[in-house]
C-alpha positions in Angstrom: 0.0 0.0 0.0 2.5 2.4 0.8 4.7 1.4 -2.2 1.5 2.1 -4.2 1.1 5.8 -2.5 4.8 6.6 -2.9 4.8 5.3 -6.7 1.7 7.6 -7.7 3.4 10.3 -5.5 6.7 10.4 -7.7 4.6 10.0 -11.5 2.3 13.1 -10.0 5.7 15.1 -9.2 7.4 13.6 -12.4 3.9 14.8 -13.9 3.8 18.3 -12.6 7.3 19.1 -13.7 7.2 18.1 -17.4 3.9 20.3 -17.1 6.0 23.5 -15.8 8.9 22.6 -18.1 6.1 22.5 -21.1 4.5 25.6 -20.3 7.6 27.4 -19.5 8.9 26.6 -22.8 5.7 27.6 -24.4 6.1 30.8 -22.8 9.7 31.6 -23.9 8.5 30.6 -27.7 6.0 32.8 -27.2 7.8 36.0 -25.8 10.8 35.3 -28.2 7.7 35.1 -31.4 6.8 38.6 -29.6 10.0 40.0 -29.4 10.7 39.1 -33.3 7.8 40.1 -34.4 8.3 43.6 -32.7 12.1 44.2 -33.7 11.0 43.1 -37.2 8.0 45.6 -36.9 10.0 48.6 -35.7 12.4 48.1 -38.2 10.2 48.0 -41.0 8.7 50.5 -39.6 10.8 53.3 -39.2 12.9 52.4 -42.8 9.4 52.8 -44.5 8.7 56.5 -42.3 11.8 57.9 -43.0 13.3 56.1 -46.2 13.0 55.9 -49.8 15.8 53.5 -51.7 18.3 54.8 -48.9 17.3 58.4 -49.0 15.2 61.1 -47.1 11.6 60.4 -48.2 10.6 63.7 -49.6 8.4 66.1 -47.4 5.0 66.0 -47.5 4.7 69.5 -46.4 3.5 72.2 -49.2 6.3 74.0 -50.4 7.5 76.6 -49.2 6.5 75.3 -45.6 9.2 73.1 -44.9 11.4 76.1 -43.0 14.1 77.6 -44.8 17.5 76.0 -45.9 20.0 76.9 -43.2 17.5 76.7 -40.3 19.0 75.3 -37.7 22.6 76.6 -38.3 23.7 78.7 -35.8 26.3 81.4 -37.0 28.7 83.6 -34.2 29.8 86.5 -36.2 32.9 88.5 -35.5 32.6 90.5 -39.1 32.8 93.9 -39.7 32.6 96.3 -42.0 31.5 94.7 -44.9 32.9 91.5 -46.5 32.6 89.4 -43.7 28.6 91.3 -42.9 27.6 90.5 -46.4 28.4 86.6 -46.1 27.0 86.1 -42.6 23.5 88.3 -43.9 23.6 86.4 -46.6 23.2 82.8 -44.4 21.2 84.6 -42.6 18.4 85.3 -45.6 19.2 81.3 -46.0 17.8 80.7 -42.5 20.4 80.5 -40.1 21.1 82.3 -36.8 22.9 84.3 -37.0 24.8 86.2 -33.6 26.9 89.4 -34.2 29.3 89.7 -31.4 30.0 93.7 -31.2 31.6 96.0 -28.4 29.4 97.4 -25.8 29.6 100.7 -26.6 31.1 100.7 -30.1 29.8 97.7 -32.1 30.7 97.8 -36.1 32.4 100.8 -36.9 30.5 100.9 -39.9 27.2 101.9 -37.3 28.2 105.7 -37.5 29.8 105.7 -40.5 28.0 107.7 -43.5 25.6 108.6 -41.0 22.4 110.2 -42.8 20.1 110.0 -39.6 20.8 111.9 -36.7 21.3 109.0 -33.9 19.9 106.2 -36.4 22.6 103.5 -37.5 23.8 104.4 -41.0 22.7 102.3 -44.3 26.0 101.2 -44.7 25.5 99.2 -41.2 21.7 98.8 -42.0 22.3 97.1 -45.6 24.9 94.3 -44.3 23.5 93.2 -41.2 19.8 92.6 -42.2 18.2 89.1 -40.3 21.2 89.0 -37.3 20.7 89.5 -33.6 23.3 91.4 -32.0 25.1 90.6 -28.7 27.3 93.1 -26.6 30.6 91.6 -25.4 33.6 92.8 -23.9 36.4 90.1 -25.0 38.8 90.9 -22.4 36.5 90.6 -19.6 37.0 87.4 -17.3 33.4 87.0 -17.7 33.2 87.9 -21.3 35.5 85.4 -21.9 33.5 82.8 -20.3 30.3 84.0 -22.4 32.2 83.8 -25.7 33.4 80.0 -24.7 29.9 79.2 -24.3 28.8 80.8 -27.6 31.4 78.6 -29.2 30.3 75.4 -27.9 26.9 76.4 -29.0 27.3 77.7 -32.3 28.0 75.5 -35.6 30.5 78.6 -37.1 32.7 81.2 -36.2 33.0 83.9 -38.9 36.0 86.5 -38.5 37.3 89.1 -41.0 39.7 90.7 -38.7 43.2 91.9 -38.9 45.5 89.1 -39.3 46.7 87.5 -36.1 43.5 89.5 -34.0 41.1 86.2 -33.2 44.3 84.3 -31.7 45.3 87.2 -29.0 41.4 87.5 -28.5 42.1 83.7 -26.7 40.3 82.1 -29.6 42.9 80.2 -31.4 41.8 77.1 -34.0 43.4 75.3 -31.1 41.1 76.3 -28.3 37.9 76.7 -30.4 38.1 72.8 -31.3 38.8 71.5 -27.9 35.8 73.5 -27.0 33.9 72.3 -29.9 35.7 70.2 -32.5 32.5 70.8 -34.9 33.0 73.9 -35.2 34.2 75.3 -39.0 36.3 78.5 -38.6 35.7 80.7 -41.2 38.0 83.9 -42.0 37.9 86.3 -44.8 41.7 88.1 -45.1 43.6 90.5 -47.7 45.8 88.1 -48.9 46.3 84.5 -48.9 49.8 82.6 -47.0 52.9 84.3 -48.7 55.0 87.9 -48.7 51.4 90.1 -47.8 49.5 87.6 -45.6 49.8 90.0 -42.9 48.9 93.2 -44.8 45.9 95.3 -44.4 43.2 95.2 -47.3 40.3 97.0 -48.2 37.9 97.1 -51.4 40.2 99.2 -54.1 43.3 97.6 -52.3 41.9 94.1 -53.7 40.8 94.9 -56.8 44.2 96.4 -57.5 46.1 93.3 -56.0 43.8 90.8 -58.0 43.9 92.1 -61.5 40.5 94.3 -62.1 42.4 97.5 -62.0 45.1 97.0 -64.2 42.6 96.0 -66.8 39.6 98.8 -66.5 39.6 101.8 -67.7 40.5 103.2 -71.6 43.9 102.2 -72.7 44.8 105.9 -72.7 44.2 106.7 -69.0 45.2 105.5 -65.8 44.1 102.3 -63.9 40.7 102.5 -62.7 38.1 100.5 -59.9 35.0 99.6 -60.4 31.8 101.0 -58.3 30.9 97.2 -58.2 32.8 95.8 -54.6 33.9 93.0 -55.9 36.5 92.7 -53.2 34.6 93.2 -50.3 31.3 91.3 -51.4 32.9 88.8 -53.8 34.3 87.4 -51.4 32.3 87.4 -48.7 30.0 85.5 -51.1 33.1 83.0 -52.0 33.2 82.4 -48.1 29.6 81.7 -48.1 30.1 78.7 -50.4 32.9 77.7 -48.5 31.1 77.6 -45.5 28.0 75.5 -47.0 30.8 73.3 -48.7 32.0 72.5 -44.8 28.6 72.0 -43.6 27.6 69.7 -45.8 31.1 67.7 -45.4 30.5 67.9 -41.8 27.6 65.6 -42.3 29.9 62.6 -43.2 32.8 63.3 -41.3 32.1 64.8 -38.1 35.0 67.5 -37.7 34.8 71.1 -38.5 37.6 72.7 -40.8 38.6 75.9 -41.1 37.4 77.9 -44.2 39.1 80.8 -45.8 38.9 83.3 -48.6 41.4 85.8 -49.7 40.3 89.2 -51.3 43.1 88.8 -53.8 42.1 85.5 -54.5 38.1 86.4 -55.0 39.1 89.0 -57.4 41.2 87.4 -59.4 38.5 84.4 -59.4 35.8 87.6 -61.0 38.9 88.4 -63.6 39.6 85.0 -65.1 38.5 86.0 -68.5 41.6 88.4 -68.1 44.1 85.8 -67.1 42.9 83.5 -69.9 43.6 86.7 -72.4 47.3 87.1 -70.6 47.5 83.6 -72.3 46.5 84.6 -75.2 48.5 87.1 -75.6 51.6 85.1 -76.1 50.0 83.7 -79.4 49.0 86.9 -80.7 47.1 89.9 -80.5 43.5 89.8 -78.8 41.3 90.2 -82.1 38.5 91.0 -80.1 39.4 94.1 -78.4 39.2 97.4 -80.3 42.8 98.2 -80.4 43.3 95.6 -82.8 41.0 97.2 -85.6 42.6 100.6 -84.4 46.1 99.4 -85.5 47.3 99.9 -82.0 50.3 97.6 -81.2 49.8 95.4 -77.8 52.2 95.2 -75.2 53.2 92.3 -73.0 50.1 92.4 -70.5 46.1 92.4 -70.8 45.4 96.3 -71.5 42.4 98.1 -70.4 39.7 97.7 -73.1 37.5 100.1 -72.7 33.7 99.4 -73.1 35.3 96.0 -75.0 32.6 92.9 -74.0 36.0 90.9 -72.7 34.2 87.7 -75.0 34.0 86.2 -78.4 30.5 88.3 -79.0 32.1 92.0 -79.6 30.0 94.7 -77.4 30.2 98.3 -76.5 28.2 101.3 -74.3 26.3 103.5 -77.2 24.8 106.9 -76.8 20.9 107.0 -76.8 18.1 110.0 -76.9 18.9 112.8 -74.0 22.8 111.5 -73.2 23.3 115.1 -73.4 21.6 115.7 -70.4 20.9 112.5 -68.4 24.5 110.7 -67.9 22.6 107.3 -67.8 21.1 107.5 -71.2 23.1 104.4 -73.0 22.8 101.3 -73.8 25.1 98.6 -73.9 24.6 96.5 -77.6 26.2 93.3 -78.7 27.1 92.7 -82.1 26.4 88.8 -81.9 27.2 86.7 -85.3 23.5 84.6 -85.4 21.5 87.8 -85.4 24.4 90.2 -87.3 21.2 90.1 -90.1 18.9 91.3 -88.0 20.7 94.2 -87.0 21.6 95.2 -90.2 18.3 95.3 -91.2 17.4 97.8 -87.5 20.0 100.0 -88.0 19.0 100.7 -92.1 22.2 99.3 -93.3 20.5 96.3 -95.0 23.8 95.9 -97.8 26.0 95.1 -94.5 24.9 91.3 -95.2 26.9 90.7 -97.9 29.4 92.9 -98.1 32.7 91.2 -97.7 33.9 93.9 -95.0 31.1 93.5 -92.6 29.2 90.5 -93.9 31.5 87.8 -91.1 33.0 88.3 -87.9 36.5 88.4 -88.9 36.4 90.7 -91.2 34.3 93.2 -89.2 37.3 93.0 -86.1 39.1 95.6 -88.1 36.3 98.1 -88.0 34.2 97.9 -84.8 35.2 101.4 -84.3 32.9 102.0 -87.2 30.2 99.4 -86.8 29.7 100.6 -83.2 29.7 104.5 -84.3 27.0 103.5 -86.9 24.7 101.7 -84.8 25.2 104.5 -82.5 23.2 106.5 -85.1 20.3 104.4 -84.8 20.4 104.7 -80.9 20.7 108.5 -80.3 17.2 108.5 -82.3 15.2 105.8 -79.1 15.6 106.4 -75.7 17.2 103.1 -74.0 14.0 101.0 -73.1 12.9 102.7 -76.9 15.7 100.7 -78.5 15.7 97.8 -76.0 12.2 96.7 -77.1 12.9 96.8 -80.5 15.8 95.1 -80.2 14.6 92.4 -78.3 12.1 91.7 -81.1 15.0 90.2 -82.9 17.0 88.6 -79.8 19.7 91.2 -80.2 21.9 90.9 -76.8 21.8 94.5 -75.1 20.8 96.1 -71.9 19.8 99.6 -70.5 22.2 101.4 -68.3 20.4 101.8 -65.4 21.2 104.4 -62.8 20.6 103.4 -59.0 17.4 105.8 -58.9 16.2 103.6 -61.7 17.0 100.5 -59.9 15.3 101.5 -56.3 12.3 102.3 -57.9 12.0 99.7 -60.6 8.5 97.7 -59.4 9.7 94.3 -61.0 12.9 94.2 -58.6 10.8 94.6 -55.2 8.1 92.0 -56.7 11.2 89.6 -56.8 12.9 89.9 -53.3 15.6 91.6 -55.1 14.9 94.7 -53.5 13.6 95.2 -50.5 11.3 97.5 -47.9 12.4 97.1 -44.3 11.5 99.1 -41.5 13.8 100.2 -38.6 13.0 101.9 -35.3 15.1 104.5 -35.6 15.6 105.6 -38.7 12.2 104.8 -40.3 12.0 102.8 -43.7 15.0 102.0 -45.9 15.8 99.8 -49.0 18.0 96.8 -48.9 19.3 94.4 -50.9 17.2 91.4 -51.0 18.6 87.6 -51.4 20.3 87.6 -55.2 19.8 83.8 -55.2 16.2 82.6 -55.1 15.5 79.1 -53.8 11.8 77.6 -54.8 11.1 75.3 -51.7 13.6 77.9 -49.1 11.8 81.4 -48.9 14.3 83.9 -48.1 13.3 86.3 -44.7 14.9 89.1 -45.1 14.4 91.6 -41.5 15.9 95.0 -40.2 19.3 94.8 -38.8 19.7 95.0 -34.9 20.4 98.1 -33.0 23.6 97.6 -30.7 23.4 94.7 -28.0 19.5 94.5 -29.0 19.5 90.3 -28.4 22.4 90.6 -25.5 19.9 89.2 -22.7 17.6 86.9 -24.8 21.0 85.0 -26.6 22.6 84.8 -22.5 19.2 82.9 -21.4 17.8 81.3 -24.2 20.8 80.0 -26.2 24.0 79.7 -23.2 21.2 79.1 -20.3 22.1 81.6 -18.2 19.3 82.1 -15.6 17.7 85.2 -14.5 20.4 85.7 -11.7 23.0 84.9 -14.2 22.0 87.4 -16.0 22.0 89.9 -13.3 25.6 89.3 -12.2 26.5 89.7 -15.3 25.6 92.7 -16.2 27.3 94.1 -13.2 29.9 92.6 -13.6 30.5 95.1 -16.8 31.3 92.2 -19.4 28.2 93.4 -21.8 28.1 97.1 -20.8 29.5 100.1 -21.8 32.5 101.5 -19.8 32.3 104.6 -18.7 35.2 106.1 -21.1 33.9 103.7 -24.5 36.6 102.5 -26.4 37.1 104.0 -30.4 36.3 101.5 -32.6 38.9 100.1 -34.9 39.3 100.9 -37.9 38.6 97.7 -40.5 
C-alpha cells in the first residue's frame, strides 16, 4: 500500500514538472515570437517612415512650408565692416542664426559711419546686417570670456574678417575653439592668402588692385581704374559663403569642423579670369577682339584696359541714346552677336552690310568695330534706352539699359522679386536693402531689419547659453556686456 502511494506520488511530481517545463517553454516561444515580431516591426517600420531607396523620403509638407534651408545653423559672427557682414547676412536670408558679437559701446564701426540720420545706424550698417541678432561683449572681460566660450560650444561657425593674427590674441585660437567644440568650422575672410602680404591690411580698391581688375579697366589711354561694383569686399564674402555651406555639408559625413578661408586677392582674381585667360592669349598673338586691334594699336606684354570691350568672343560696346546730353545714364550697352548680325543690319537701315565682304563675317568686321559701333550708334541716339531695348529684343539682339541706382530702387519688377527690399527700422524709419540675389523655390528667403547695438544681448545669454535670471543679473554688473564709462574707439577695418 505504501509502495502504491509513494509510486503515484513520484509520477504526479514527475507529472507536474514536465507540465511546468512544457508551459515554461511555451512561454519563452511565445515571448521570443513577440520579441521578433516587434524588432521586425519597428524596423520595417521606421525604414518605410523615414526612407526611400536609402534616401530622405521627400516632405509632405507644401512647399514653401518646410522652413528655410540653413535653419538650424547657428552662426557667431565676428565680421565687420563689410565683407565678412555680407556673407554672414547672406546665411542669414538662408535661415540661419545668426549672432553678431560687437563691443558694448562701439559695435561695427560701420554703425556711425556715413551717417544720414541723426542718432539712427547708418545704411552702410543697416544694408549688411539685415536678419542677425546682436550681442554686446567685452572680449577681455573674465566674464566675457567665459560668455564667448559658451557661444562657441553652441554655435556651428565662427565667422571673422579681422586683422591678421586678431582672433588668436582675442584667446580664440583654432586650437582652443576645437577642444571647446571640435565641430565647429572656422571661417575667416583676409587681404591676402599665405605668402610675402598675408599680414597686410586690405580694403575694397586695395583688392581689386592686387587681383587684376584695376590694371585691366579703364581706356587704354588713361590710368588704372576701380570699379563702383565691390567686388573685393562682397565677392568674397560671397566665395566664403560657399565655403562655408561646402563644410557644412562635409561635416555631415565626417564629423570635424575645418577651417574655411577666402582671400580678397584671390576672390578678385576668381571675378577676372577671362583676363588671365587673355594674358595667355596674348603670347599667341594679339587679342582680335578688343578694339585696339581694328585701331592698329600695337599690344604690349600684359592684358590692356579695353574700354567698353565685351572681354568675349560676341564683340559689345556702351552706345549713346536720346537725351545722353543731359541725363549721364542714357546708354545702352549692344552686342554685335554673329547669329542675329542680319537682323541688325536690317534695325540700323544698313541692309547691304549682309553681304558685303567687309562687314558680312566676324572676322572681317574686327578691323572696323570702331565704325560698326559708331554706326549703330546712329540708330540709338534717335530711341531712348527701353525705346531701342524693345525693339531690339524683337529680334534677340543681346543688349541692356544702363540703369542708374534711382532707376533700380524704384524699378516695381525688382521689389516683386525679393531683389529689393522695404524694411523698416525703429530709428531711422523705412530703408531699401538688398534682398537675397539667389532665389531658392522650396527655401523662402526672410529678409528683416538689422539689430540696434546689444538688442539680443539678454535673450542669446538665457535662451541660447542658459544663463538664468540671476545669471544674467551678475552679469551685467559685472560690466562684461556694458559700456564702460570712457567707450573705447572703434577700430578701424
Amino acid at each position: 500500500m505504501a509502495k502504491r502511494k509513494k509510486k503515484a506520488a513520484k509520477a504526479k511530481s514527475k507529472a507536474a514538472k514536465s507540465k511546468a517545463a512544457k508551459a515554461k517553454t511555451a512561454k519563452a516561444k511565445t515571448a521570443a515570437k513577440r520579441s521578433s515580431k516587434k524588432v521586425v516591426k519597428l524596423k520595417v517600420k521606421k525604414r518605410a517612415a523615414n526612407k526611400v531607396n536609402g534616401l530622405p523620403r521627400p516632405s509632405s509638407k507644401a512647399w514653401g512650408q518646410v522652413g528655410r534651408a540653413l535653419e538650424g545653423v547657428r552662426i557667431l559672427d565676428f565680421t565687420h565692416v563689410q565683407s565678412g557682414p555680407t556673407c554672414t547676412q547672406l546665411l542669414a536670408y538662408m535661415g540661419a542664426d545668426v549672432i553678431k558679437v560687437e563691443r558694448p559701446g562701439v559695435g561695427d564701426i560701420t554703425r556711425g559711419q556715413l551717417r544720414d540720420v541723426k542718432g539712427a545706424d547708418s545704411l552702410y550698417f543697416t544694408m549688411l546686417n539685415g536678419s542677425k541678432r546682436s550681442i554686446t561683449i567685452d572680449s577681455k572681460h573674465g566674464k566675457g570670456k567665459e560668455i564667448l566660450d559658451r557661444l562657441v560650444k553652441e554655435c556651428d561657425v565662427l565667422v571673422e574678417n579681422f586683422a591678421p593674427g586678431a582672433l588668436d590674441r582675442m584667446g580664440l585660437t583654432w586650437e582652443h575653439i576645437h577642444k571647446l567644440n571640435p565641430r565647429m568650422i572656422v571661417a575667416s575672410v583676409k587681404g591676402f592668402g599665405p605668402g610675402p602680404y598675408e599680414d597686410c591690411k586690405v580694403y575694397e580698391n586695395v583688392a581689386q588692385c592686387a587681383g587684376g581688375s584695376a590694371s585691366t579697366t579703364g581706356f587704354r589711354d588713361g590710368p588704372p581704374l576701380v570699379t563702383g561694383a565691390q567686388i573685393g569686399d562682397t565677392g568674397t564674402g560671397l566665395h566664403l559663403a560657399l565655403g562655408i555651406v561646402s563644410a557644412l555639408y562635409q561635416r555631415i559625413r565626417t564629423g570635424r569642423g575645418q577651417r574655411v578661408l577666402a582671400a580678397m586677392q584671390d576672390g578678385v582674381l576668381n571675378l577676372c579670369r577671362v583676363k588671365l585667360r587673355d594674358q595667355q592669349r596674348l603670347t599667341h598673338g594679339p587679342l582680335t577682339e578688343y578694339s585696339q586691334y581694328g585701331e592698329g594699336v600695337r599690344f604690349g606684354n600684359a592684358v590692356p584696359r579695353a574700354g567698353n570691350d565685351s572681354g568675349g568672343g560676341q564683340p559689345g560696346w556702351i552706345l549713346k541714346c536720346k537725351g545722353w546730353e543731359s541725363d549721364p545714364d542714357a546708354y545702352i550697352y549692344f552686342i554685335t552677336q554673329a547669329p542675329v548680325w542680319g537682323a541688325i543690319c536690317d534695325v540700323i537701315g544698313k541692309p547691304e552690310w549682309k553681304t558685303d565682304p567687309d562687314y558680312a563675317t566676324p572676322p572681317a568686321r574686327l578691323p572696323r568695330l570702331r565704325q560698326v559701333f559708331d554706326t549703330i550708334e546712329k540708330w540709338t541716339e534717335t530711341k531712348t534706352k527701353f525705346e531701342a531695348m524693345e525693339i531690339l529684343n524683337k529680334y534677340d539682339i543681346p543688349c541692356g539699359p544702363i540703369l542708374s541706382m534711382k532707376e533700380i530702387a524704384e524699378d516695381q519688377s525688382l521689389r516683386e522679386t525679393g531683389t529689393v527690399v522695404e524694411v523698416d527700422h525703429p530709428r531711422r524709419g523705412k530703408y531699401l536693402t538688398v534682398g537675397n540675389p539667389i532665389k531658392l523655390s522650396d527655401s523662402p528667403a526672410d529678409v528683416r531689419r538689422s539689430p540696434l547695438l546689444g538688442e539680443h544681448t539678454e535673450e542669446i545669454l538665457r535662451k541660447v547659453l542658459g544663463y538664468s535670471e540671476k545669471e544674467v543679473a551678475d552679469i551685467k554688473l559685472s560690466g562684461a556686456i556694458t559700456a564702460p564709462d570712457k567707450p573705447a574707439k572703434a577700430e578701424a577695418a
